[in-house]
Steps between C-alpha positions, in 0.01 A plus 500: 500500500760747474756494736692868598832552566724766625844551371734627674872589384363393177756604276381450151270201642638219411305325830193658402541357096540149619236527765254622236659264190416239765118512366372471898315810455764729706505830395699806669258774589819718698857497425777714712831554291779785569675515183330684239557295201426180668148669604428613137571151366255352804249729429478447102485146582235447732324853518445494889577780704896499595605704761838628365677618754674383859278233658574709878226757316229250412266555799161272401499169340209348284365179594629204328516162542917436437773724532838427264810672497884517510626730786822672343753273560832699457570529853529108533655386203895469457475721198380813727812466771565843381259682600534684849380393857171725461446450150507118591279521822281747292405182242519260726188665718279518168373155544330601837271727268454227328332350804280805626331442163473161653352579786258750341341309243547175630508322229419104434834484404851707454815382289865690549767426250827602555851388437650175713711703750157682633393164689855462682439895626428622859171662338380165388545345839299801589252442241460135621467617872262733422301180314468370813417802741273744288186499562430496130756336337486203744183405298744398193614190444822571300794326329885611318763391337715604215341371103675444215331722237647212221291240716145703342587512190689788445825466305723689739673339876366790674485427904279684688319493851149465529270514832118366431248586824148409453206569729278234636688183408724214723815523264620643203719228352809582334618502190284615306501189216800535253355481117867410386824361561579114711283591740160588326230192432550473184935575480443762257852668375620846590392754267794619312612813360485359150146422550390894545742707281653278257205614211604876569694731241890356562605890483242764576439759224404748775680682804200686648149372598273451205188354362446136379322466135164433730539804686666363794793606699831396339762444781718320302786731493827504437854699619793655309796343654849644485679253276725396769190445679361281237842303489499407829128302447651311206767365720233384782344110441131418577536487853801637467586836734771717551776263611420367201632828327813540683603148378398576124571880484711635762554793349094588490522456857405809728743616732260416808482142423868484394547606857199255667581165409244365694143574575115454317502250196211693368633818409575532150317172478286355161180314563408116434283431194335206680502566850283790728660823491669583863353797630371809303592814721444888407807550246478161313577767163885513692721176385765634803203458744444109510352207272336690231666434182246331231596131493636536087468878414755719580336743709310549829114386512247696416239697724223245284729202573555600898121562498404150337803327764310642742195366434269824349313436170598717216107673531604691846611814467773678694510932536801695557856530353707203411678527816219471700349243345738296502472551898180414473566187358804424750329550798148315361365152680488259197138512426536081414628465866197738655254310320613190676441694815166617460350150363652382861329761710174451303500188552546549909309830472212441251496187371169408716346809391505431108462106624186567685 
């Protein structure tokens, strides 16, 4: 039995990857994604029809059985405070699109992903009003709360909201079962960062995107740091970070954090060897942007590494420039953490299907 699913906001599809590597038979058959590169990389993927362009012009949805997706989530989180009042109000509305799809395909069941701040919004109390009151939607049973993607699996302590609705049941119970960490049956450890980069290439050979010896796509790629640059990483300790280098070097120290003496400990910062990553954003290849430092080498991770910390195997393969990959892989849902969610809405979705 194959089960469809729409994505929408897909991004590069990290959802979708973990719904399908999920082996429960779910397969996307309609994906909606604005940005061009993310679309290319969803399409090569999982050859369904994406609809590349702003959801607003996507006038007819195909039936499926789930819908998936990540509503942008700029307009909520603390790291999109700069954005204008109708910029902000602009993103924030995107979600309700999110729900006309809802409404018009009305699916068995719908998951929205989208960063922690999202469920402590006006449009969330709206969203959970609306549970209540639509005439559709009121057939949902739903649950929310915020995961931690290191909790599935996933080597990285990436927090993110998640709201499960499924059709036709009493409850959905929440959380979806943790596979690691103290409170998982069987106490299973945190995946570290050692565990998923420490057999790559210390230094990459390569500063553009290449091809592996098997004919796959080689995103282990390096930089070409200034030399000052590449002094200040010496002087930074695994889990070390930029106060760090004002005690050691001083003198490396950049006028703007000579002047700050307080703020983020993460900027500037080096990674654990044996402890999740914090979280992988959309300019991890930037020491001077947060924790991103390898845990030994001196130099930032790698697009490879950031796309292993994140949960992708090495076999999917990303289109566009380095830049925008690299977004791509920022912005992604773990695909470790989404298979976690779709075994828990097949099991209150489908499970008596395949059981019967």
């Amino acid at each position: 039995m194959t089960i469809r699913t729409i994505d929408l906001f897909a991004g590069a599809g990290g959802l979708a990857l973990g719904f399908r590597q999920s082996g429960l038979e779910f397969e996307p058959v309609f994906a909606v994604e604005v940005e061009p590169a993310a679309a290319r990389t969803f399409k090569r993927n999982f050859n369904c029809h994406v609809h590349d362009g702003p959801i607003e012009q996507v006038d007819h949805f195909p039936e499926a059985d789930v819908i998936i997706g990540g509503p942008p989530c700029q307009g909520f989180s603390p790291l999109g405070r700069d954005r204008d009042d109708a910029s902000r109000a602009q993103l924030n509305e995107l979600w309700q699109h999110y729900l006309r799809a809802v409404r018009a395909v009305q699916p068995k069941a719908f998951v929205i992903e989208n960063v922690p701040e999202f469920q402590k919004s006006a449009q969330f109390a709206r969203l959970l009003s609306l549970m209540e009151t639509d005439e559709v939607l009121k057939q949902y049973a739903f649950n929310f709360g915020v995961l931690n993607a290191a909790d599935y699996g996933v080597a990285q302590r990436r927090r993110r909201g998640l709201f499960i609705a499924v059709k036709g049941v009493a409850e959905v119970p929440w959380p979806p079962r943790p596979t690691h960490g103290p409170e998982s049956d069987t106490k299973v450890e945190h995946v570290s960062v050692r565990a998923v980069i420490e057999d790559l290439a210390p230094y990459p050979q390569i500063t553009e995107i290449g091809e592996t010896p098997d004919g796959g796509q080689d995103l282990h790629i390096g930089r070409n740091p200034r030399p000052e640059s590449l002094e200040r990483y010496k002087a930074i300790p695994e889990g070390g970070n930029r106060f760090d280098l004002a005690r050691v070097r001083p003198d490396l120290l950049p006028r703007c954090w000579r002047e700050k003496k307080t703020g983020t400990a993460d900027v500037m910062g080096r990674l654990w060897w044996d402890r999740p990553s914090l979280t992988i954003r959309t300019e991890f290849f930037k020491p001077e942007k947060g924790r991103y430092l390898h845990p030994v080498h001196h130099r930032p991770i790698t697009h490879r590494e950031a796309a292993r910390i994140q949960s992708f195997p090495d076999d999917f393969v990303f289109e566009g420039t380095k830049v925008e990959i690299a977004r791509q892989i920022g912005n992604a849902v773990p695909p470790l953490l989404a298979q976690a969610l779709a075994r828990h809405v097949y099991d209150l979705a489908f499970g008596d299907v395949r059981d019967a």
